[in-house]
C-alpha atoms as a printed R data frame, in Angstrom:
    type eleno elety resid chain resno       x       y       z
1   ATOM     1    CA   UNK     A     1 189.365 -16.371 217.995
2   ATOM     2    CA   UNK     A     2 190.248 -14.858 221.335
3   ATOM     3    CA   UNK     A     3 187.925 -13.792 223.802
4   ATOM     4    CA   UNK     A     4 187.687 -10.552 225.819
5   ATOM     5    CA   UNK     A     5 186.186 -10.900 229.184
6   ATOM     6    CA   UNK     A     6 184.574  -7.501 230.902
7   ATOM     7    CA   UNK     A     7 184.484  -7.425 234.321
8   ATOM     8    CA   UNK     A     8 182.966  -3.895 234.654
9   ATOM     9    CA   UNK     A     9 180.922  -1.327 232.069
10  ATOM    10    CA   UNK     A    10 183.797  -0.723 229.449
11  ATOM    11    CA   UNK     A    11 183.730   2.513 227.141
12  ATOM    12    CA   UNK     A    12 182.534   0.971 223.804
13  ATOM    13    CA   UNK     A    13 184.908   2.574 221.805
14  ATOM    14    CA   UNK     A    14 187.785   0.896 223.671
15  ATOM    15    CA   UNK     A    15 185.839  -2.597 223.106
16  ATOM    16    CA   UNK     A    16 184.999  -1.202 219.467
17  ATOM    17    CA   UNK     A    17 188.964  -1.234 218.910
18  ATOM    18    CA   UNK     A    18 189.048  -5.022 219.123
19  ATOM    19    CA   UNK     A    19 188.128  -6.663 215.970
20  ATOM    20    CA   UNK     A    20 184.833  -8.725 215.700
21  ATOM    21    CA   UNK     A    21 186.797 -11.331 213.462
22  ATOM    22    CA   UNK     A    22 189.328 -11.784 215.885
23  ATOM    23    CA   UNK     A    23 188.119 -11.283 218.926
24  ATOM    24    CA   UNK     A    24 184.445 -11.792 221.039
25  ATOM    25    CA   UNK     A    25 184.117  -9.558 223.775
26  ATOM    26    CA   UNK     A    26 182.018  -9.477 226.804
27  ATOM    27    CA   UNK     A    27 181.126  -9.772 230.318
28  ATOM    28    CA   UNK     A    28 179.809 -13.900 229.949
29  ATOM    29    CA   UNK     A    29 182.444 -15.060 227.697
30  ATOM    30    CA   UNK     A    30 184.310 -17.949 228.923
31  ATOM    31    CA   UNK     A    31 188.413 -19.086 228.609
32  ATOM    32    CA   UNK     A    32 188.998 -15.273 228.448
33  ATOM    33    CA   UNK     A    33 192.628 -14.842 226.813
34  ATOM    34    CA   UNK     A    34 192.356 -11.243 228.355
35  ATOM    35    CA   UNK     A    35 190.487  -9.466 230.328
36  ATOM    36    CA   UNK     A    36 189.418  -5.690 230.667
37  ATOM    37    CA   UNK     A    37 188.540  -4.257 234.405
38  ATOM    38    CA   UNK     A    38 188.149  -1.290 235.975
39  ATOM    39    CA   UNK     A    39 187.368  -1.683 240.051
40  ATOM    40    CA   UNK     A    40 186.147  -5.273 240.079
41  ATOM    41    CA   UNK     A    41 188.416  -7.008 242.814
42  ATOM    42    CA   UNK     A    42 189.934  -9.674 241.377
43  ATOM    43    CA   UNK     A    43 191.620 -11.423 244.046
44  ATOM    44    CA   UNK     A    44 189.864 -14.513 244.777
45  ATOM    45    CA   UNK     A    45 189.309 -14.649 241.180
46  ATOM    46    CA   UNK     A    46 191.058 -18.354 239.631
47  ATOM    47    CA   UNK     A    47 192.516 -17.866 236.175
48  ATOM    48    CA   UNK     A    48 192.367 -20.042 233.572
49  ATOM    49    CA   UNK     A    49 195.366 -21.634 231.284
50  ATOM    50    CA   UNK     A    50 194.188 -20.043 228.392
51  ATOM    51    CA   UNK     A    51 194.621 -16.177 230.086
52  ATOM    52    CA   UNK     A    52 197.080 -13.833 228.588
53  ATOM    53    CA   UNK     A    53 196.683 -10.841 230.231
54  ATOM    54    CA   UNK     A    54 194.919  -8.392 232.126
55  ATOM    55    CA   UNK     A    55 194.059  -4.391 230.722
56  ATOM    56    CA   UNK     A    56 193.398  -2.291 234.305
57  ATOM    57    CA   UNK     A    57 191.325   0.696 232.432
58  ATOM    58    CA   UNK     A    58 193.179   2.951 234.784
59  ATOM    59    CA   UNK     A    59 195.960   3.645 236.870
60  ATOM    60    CA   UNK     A    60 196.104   2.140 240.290
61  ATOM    61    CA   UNK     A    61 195.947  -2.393 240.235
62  ATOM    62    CA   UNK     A    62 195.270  -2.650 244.049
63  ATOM    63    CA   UNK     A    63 192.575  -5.019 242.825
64  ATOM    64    CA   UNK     A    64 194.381  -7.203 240.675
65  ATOM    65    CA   UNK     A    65 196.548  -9.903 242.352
66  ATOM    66    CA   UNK     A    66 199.782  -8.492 240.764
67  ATOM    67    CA   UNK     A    67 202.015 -10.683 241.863
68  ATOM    68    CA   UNK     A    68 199.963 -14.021 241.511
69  ATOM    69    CA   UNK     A    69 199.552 -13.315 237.887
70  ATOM    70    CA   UNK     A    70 203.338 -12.871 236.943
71  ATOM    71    CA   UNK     A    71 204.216 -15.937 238.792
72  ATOM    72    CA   UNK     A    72 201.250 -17.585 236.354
73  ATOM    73    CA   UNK     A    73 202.960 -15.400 233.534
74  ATOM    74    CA   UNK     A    74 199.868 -13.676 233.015
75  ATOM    75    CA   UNK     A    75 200.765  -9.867 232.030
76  ATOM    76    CA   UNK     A    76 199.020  -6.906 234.230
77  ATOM    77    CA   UNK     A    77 198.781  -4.074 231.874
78  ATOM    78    CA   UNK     A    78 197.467  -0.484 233.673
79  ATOM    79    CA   UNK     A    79 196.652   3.217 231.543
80  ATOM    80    CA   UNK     A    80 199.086   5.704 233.183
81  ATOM    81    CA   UNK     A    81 198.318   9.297 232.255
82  ATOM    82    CA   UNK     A    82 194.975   8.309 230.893
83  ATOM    83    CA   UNK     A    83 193.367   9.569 233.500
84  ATOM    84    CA   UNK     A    84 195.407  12.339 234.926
85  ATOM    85    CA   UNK     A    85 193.253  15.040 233.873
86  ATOM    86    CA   UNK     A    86 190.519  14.087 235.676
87  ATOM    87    CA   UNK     A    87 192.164  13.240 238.592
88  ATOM    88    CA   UNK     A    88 193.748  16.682 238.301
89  ATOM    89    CA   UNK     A    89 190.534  19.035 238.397
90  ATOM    90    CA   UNK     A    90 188.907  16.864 241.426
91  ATOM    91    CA   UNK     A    91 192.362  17.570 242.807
92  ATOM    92    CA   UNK     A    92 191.524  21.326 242.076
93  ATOM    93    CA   UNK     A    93 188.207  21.029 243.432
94  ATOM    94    CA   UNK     A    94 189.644  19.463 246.749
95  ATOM    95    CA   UNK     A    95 192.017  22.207 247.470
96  ATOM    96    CA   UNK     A    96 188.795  24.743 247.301
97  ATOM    97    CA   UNK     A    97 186.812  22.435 249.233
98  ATOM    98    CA   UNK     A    98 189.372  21.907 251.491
99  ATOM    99    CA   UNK     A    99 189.990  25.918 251.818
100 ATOM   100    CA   UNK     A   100 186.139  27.214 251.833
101 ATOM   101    CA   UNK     A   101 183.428  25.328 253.953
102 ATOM   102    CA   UNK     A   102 181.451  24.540 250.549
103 ATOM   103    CA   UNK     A   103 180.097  21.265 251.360
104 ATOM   104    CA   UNK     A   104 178.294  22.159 254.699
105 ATOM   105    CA   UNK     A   105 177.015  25.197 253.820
106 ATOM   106    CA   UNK     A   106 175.533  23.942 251.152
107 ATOM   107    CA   UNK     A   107 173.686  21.402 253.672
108 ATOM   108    CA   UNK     A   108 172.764  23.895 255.674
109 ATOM   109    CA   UNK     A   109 171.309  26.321 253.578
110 ATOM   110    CA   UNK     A   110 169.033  23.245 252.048
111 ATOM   111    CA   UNK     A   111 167.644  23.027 254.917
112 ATOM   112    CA   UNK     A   112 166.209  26.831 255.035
113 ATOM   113    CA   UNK     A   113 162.535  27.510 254.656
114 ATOM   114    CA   UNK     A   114 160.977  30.776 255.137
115 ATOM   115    CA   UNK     A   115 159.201  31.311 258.245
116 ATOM   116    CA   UNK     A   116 156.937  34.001 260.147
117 ATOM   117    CA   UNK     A   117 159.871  35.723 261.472
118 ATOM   118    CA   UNK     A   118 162.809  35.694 259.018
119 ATOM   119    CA   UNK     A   119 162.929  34.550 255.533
120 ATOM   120    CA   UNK     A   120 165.401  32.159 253.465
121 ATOM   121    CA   UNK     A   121 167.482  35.246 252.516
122 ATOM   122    CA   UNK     A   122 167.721  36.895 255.862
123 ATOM   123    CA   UNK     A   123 168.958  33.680 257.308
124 ATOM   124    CA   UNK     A   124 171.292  33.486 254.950
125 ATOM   125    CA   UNK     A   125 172.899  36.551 255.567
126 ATOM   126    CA   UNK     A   126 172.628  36.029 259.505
127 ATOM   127    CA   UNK     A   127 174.420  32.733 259.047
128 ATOM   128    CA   UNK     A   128 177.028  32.753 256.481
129 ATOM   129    CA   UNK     A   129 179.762  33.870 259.010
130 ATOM   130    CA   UNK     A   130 179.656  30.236 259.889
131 ATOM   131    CA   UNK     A   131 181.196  28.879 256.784
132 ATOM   132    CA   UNK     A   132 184.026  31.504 256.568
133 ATOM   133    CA   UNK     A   133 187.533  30.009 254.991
134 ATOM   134    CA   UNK     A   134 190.416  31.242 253.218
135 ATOM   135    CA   UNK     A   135 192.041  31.955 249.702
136 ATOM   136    CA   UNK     A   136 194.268  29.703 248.119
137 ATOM   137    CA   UNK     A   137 196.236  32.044 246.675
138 ATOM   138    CA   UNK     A   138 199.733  33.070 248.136
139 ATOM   139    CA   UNK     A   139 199.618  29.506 250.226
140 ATOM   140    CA   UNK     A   140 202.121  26.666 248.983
141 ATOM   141    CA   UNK     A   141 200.933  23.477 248.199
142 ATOM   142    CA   UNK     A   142 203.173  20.570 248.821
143 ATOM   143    CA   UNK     A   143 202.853  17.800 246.101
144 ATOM   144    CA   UNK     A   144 204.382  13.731 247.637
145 ATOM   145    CA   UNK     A   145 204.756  12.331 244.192
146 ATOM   146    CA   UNK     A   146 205.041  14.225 240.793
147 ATOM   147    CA   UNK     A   147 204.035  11.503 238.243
148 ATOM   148    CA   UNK     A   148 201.447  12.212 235.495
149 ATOM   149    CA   UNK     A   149 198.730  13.335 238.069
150 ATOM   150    CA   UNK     A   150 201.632  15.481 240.693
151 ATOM   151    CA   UNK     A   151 202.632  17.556 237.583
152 ATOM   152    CA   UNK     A   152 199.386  18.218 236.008
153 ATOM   153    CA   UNK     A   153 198.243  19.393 239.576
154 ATOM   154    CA   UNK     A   154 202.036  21.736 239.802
155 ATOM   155    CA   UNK     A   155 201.009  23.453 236.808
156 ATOM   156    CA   UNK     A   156 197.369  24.266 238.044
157 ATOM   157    CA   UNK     A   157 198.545  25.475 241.750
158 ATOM   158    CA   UNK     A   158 201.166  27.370 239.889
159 ATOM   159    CA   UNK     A   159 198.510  29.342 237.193
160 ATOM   160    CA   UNK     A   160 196.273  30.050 240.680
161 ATOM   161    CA   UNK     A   161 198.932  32.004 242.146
162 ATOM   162    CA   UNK     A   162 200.139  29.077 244.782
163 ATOM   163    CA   UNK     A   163 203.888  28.428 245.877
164 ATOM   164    CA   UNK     A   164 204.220  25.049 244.662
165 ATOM   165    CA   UNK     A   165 206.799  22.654 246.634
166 ATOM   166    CA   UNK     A   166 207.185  18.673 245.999
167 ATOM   167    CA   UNK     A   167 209.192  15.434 246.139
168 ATOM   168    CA   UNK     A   168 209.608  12.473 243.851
169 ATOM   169    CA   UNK     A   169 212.435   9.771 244.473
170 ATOM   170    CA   UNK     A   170 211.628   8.626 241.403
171 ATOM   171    CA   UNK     A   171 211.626  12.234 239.136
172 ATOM   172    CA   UNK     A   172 213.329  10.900 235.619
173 ATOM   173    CA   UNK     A   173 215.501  14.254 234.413
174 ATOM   174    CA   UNK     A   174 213.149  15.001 231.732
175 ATOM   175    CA   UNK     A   175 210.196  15.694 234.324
176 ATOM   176    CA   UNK     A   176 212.334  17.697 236.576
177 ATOM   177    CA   UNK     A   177 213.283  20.206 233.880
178 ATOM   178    CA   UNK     A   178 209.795  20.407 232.618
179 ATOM   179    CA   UNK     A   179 208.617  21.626 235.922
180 ATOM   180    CA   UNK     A   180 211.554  24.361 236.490
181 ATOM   181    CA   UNK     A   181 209.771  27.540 236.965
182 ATOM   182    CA   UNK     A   182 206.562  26.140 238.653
183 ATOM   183    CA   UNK     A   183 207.353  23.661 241.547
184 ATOM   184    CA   UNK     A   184 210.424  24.231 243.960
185 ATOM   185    CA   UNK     A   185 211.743  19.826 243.943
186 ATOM   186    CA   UNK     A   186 212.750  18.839 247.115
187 ATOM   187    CA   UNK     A   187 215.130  15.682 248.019
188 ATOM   188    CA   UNK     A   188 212.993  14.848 251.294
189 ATOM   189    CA   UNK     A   189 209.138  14.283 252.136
190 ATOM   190    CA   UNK     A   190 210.015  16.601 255.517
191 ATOM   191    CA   UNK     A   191 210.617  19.618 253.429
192 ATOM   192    CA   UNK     A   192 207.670  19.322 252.400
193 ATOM   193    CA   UNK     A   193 205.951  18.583 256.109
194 ATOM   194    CA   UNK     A   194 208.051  21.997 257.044
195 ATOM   195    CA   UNK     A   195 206.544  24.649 254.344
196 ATOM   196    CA   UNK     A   196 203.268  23.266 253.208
197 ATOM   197    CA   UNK     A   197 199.719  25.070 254.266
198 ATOM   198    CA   UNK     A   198 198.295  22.091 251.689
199 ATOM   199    CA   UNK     A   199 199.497  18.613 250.939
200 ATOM   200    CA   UNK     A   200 198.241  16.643 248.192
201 ATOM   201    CA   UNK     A   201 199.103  12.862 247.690
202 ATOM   202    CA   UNK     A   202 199.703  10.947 244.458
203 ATOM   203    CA   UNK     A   203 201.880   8.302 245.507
204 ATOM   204    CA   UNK     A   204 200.692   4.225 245.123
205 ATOM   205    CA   UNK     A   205 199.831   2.513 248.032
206 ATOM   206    CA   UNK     A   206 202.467  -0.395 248.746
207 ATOM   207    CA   UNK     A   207 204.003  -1.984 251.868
208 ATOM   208    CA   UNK     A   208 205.921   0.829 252.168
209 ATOM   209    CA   UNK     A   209 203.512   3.702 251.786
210 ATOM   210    CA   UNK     A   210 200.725   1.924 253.627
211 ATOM   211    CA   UNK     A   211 199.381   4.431 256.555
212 ATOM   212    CA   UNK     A   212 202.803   6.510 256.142
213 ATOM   213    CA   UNK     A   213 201.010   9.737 257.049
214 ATOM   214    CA   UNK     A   214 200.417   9.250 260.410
215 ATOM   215    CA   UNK     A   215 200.928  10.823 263.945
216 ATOM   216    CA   UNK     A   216 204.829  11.276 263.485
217 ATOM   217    CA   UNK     A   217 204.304  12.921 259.882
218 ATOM   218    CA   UNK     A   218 201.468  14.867 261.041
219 ATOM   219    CA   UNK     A   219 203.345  16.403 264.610
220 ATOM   220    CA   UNK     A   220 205.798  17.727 261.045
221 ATOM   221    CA   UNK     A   221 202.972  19.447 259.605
222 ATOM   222    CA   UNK     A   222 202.337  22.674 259.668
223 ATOM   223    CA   UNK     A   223 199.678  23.536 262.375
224 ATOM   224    CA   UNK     A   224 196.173  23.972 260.390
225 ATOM   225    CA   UNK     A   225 197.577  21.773 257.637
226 ATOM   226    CA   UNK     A   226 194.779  20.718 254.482
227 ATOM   227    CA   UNK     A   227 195.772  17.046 253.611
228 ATOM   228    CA   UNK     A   228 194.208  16.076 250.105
229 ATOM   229    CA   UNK     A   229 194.427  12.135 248.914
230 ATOM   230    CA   UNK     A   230 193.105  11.184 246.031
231 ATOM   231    CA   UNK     A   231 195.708   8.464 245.544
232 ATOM   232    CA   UNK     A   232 195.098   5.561 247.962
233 ATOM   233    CA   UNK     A   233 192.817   5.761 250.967
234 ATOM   234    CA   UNK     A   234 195.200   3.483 252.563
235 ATOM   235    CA   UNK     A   235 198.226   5.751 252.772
236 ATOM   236    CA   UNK     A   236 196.583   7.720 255.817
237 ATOM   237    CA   UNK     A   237 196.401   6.382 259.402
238 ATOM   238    CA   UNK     A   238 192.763   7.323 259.901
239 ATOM   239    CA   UNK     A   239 193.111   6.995 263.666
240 ATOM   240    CA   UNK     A   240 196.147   9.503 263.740
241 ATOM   241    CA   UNK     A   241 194.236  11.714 261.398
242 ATOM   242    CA   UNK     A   242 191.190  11.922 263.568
243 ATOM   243    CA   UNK     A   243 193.334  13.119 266.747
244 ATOM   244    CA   UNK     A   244 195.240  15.534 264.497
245 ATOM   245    CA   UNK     A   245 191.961  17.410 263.259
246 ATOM   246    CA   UNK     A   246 190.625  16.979 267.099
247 ATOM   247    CA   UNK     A   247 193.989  18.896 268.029
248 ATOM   248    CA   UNK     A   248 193.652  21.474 265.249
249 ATOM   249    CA   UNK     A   249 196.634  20.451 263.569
250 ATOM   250    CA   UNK     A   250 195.302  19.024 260.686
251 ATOM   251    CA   UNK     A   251 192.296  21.714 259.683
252 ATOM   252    CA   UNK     A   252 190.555  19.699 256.987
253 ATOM   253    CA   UNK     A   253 191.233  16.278 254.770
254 ATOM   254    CA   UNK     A   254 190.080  16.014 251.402
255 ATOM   255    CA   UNK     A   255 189.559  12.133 250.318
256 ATOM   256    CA   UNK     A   256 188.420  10.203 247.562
257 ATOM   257    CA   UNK     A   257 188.313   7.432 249.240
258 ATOM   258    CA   UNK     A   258 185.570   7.215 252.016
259 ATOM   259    CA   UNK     A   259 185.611   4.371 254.575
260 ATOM   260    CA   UNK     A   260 183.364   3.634 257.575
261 ATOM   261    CA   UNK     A   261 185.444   6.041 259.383
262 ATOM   262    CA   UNK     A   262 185.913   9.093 257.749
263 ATOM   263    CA   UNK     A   263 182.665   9.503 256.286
264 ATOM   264    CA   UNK     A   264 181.287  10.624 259.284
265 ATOM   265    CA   UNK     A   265 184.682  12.124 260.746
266 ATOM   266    CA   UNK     A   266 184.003  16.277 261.413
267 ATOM   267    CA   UNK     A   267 186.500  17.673 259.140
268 ATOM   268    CA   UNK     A   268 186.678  15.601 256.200
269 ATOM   269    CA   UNK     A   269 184.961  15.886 252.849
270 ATOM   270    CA   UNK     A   270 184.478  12.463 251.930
271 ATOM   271    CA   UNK     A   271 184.061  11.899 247.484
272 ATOM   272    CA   UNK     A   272 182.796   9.001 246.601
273 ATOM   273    CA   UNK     A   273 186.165   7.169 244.137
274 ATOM   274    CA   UNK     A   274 185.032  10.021 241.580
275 ATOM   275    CA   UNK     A   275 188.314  11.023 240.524
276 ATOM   276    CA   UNK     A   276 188.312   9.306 237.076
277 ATOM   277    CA   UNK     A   277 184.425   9.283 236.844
278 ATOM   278    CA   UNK     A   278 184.553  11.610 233.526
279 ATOM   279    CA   UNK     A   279 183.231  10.202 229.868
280 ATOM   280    CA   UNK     A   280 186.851  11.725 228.857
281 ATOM   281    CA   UNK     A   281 188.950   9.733 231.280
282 ATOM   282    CA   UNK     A   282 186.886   6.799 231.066
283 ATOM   283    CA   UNK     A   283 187.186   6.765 227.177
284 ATOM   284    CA   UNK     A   284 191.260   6.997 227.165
285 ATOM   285    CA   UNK     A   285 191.452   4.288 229.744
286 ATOM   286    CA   UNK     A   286 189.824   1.944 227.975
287 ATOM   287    CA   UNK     A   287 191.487   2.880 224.420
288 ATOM   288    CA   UNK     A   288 194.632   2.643 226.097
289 ATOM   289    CA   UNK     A   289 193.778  -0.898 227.860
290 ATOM   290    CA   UNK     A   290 192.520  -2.185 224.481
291 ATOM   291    CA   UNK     A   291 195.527  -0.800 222.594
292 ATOM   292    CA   UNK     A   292 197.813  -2.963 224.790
293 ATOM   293    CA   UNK     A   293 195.843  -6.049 225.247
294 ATOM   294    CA   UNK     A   294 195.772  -6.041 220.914
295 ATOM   295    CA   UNK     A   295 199.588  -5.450 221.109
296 ATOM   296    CA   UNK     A   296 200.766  -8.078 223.509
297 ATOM   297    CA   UNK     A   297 198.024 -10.837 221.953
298 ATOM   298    CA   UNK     A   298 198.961 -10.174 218.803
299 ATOM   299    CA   UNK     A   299 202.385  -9.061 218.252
300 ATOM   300    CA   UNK     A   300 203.595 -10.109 221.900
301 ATOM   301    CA   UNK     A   301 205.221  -6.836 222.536
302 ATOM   302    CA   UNK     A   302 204.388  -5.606 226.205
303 ATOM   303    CA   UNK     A   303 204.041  -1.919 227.297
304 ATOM   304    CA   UNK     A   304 202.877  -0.133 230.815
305 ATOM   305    CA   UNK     A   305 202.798  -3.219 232.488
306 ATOM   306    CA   UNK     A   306 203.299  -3.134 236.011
307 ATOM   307    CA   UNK     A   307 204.496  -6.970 236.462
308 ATOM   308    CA   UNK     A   308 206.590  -7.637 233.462
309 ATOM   309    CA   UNK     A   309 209.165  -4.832 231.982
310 ATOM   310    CA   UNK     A   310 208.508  -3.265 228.329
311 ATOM   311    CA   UNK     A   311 209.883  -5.149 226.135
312 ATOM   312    CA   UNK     A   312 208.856  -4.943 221.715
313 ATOM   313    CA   UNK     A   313 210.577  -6.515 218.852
314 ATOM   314    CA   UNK     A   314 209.420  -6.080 214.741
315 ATOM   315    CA   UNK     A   315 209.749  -9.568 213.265
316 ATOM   316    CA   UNK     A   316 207.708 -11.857 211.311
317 ATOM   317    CA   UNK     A   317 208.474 -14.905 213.601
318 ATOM   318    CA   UNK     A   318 209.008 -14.281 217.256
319 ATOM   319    CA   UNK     A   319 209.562 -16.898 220.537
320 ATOM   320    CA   UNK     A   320 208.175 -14.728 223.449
321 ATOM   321    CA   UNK     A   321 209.231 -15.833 226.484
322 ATOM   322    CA   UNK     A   322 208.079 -15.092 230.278
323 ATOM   323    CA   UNK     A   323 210.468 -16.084 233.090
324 ATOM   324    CA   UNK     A   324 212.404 -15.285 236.124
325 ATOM   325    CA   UNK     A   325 214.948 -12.847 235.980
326 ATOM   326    CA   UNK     A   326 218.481 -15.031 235.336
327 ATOM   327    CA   UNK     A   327 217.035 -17.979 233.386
328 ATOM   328    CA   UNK     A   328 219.207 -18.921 230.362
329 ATOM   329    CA   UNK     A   329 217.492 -19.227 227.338
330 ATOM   330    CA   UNK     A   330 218.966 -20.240 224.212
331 ATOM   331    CA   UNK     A   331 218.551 -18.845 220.982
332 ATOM   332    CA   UNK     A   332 218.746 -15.439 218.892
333 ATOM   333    CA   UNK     A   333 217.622 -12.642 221.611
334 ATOM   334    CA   UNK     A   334 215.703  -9.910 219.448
335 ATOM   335    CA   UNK     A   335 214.838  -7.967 222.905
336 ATOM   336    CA   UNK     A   336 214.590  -8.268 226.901
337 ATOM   337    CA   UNK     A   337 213.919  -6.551 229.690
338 ATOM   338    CA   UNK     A   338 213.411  -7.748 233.940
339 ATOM   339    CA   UNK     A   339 211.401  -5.987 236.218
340 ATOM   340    CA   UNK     A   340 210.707  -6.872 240.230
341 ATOM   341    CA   UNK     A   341 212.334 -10.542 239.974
342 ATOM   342    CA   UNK     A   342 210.648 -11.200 236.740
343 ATOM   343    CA   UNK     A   343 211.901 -10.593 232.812
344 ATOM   344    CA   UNK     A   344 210.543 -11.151 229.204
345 ATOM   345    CA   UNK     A   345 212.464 -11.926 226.072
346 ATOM   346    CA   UNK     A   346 211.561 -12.364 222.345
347 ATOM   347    CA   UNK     A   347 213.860 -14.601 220.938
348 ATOM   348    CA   UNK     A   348 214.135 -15.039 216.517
349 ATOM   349    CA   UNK     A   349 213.754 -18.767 216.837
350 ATOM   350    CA   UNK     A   350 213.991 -21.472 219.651
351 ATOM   351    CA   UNK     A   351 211.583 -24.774 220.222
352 ATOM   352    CA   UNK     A   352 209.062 -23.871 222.300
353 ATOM   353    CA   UNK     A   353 208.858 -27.114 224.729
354 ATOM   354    CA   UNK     A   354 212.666 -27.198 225.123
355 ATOM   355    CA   UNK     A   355 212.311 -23.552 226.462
356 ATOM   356    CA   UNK     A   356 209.586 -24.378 228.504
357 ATOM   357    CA   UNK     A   357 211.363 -27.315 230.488
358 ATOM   358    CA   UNK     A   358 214.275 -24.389 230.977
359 ATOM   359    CA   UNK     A   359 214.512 -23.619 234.899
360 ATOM   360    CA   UNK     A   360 212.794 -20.323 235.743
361 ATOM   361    CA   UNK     A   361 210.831 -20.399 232.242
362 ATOM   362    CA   UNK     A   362 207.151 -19.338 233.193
363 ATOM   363    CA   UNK     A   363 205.494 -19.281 229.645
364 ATOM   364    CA   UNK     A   364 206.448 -19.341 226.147
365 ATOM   365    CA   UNK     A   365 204.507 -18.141 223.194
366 ATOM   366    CA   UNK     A   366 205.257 -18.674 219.195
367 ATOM   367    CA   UNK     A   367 203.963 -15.765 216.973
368 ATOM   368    CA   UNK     A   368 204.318 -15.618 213.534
């Protein structure tokens, strides 16, 4: 038997995919050989021996210990594209929120009564000119990142009559030509700085994209710029952003990701993490997350993990090995693959405790 620990409120028919006479699954379960999260931070968590691997039902693994686990060959599996969708019509939502003063009108006309001298709809008419915006339409939304959620937003801006402009280092050749005809691709982030009345983010938040939008990117901007994130709070310097909407430069920020500082910043609309709060999203996520757990447990083959490469072999008998990049290992190699330092390999045959005494070898598993 293997057991499935839950660390958060899983869609039951992603825990209904795992097998009741193979598997027990829950949130008290002990010796987990997986486990299934969503937001649950898992970094001062200790891991056990008996620990496979880890199913993020979603995209982003800020809260997983990433690196800890491959170093304790313990695969971090994540749902890419699951959740696009979602993300994508909040997105949509932002850029209207960002454009028309929704959000405070609406508090201000709840706090209306009727009274001797003017009633509700009097003073509604008397003080709408308060919460005047502007049209999306004909504007050009910049896009910093066109992966799964970049391109599903492209397509939207395009069909609502926006110039669409954005920038991917990373843009495989496939993407690029599927997005000919709706979003201009640009080599640089500044191109986009130069042209954009909106800017939307959907980039992961790293050591290197940590609190890159700051003063110098903002003085780039467009004066009256919208900024939209619904990618990583992190990624904006809230200090620089809270001059730059003092200074009119930056005209209103869109975030998903509230903090003790921008939820009470003039300007900003702060959402509370919603993005992916949708029964649809939430059902793929965890479909997805239970389809690779079952895959790598049982047949050792590892896909959309974002600490070991993708690596699947079909054979009855299979030596599946987790190690640094560059160790030798003996044996019939049926498939490999190294990603950030680390690789995986499924050998045809091999003893398993000679390959584990092999310098570099992390862990080695016989199935079959």
């Amino acid at each position: 038997m293997f057991n499935i620990l839950t660390l958060n409120k899983i869609a039951k028919c992603g825990t209904d995919k795992f097998d009741t006479a193979k598997y027990t699954v829950g949130d008290s379960v002990e010796n987990p050989t997986g486990i299934m999260v969503r937001s649950a931070v898992m970094h001062e968590m200790e891991f056990g021996a008996d620990l496979l691997a880890i199913g993020r039902a979603g995209a982003g693994t800020n809260n997983i210990p990433v690196e800890k686990c491959a170093e304790q060959g313990i695969v971090v599996f994540n749902t890419p594209g699951a959740n696009a969708n979602a993300v994508k019509e909040l997105v949509l939502a932002g850029l209207f929120l960002a454009s028309r003063k929704v959000t405070k009108a609406v508090q201000w006309a709840s706090t209306l009564e009727d009274t001797a001298e003017m009633n509700v709809a009097k003073q509604v008419e008397k003080g709408k000119s308060n919460f005047g915006g502007c049209e999306i339409t004909g504007k050009t939304l910049g896009i910093i990142g066109l992966g799964a959620i970049g391109r599903k937003v492209a397509f939207a801006a395009k069909a609502l009559g926006m110039t669409v402009v954005g920038t991917d280092p990373f843009l495989s050749e496939a993407a690029a030509k599927e997005l000919e005809g709706t979003c201009k691709v640009v080599a640089t982030k500044e191109e986009i700085y130069a042209e954009a009345d909106y800017i939307t983010l959907h980039v992961p938040c790293n050591n290197d994209t940590k609190g890159f939008f700051n003063a110098a990117v903002f003085a780039q901007c467009k004066d009256g710029v919208k900024i939209l994130n619904f990618a990583r709070g992190e990624l904006v310097n809230d200090d620089d952003l809270e001059q730059a909407i003092a200074s009119g430069k930056v005209s209103a920020y869109v975030t998903d990701f509230p903090n003790a500082k921008t939820v009470k910043m003039d300007g900003v609309v702060a959402i509370p993490h919603l993005g992916a709060s949708t029964e649809e999203s939430e059902d793929n996520c965890a479909m997805m997350a239970a389809d690779e757990l079952i895959d790598y447990i049982e047949n050792g083959n590892i896909k959309n993990s974002v600490n070991f490469p993708n690596v699947s072999a079909d054979a009855a008998k299979k030596v599946c090995v987790l190690h640094k990049e560059g160790a030798q290992l003996p044996g019939t190699v049926l498939a490999t693959g190294a990603k950030k330092g680390f690789a995986y390999t499924i050998l045809a045959d091999g003893d398993a405790d000679a390959i584990k005494a092999i310098d570099g070898v992390i862990r080695v598993r016989v199935i079959g």
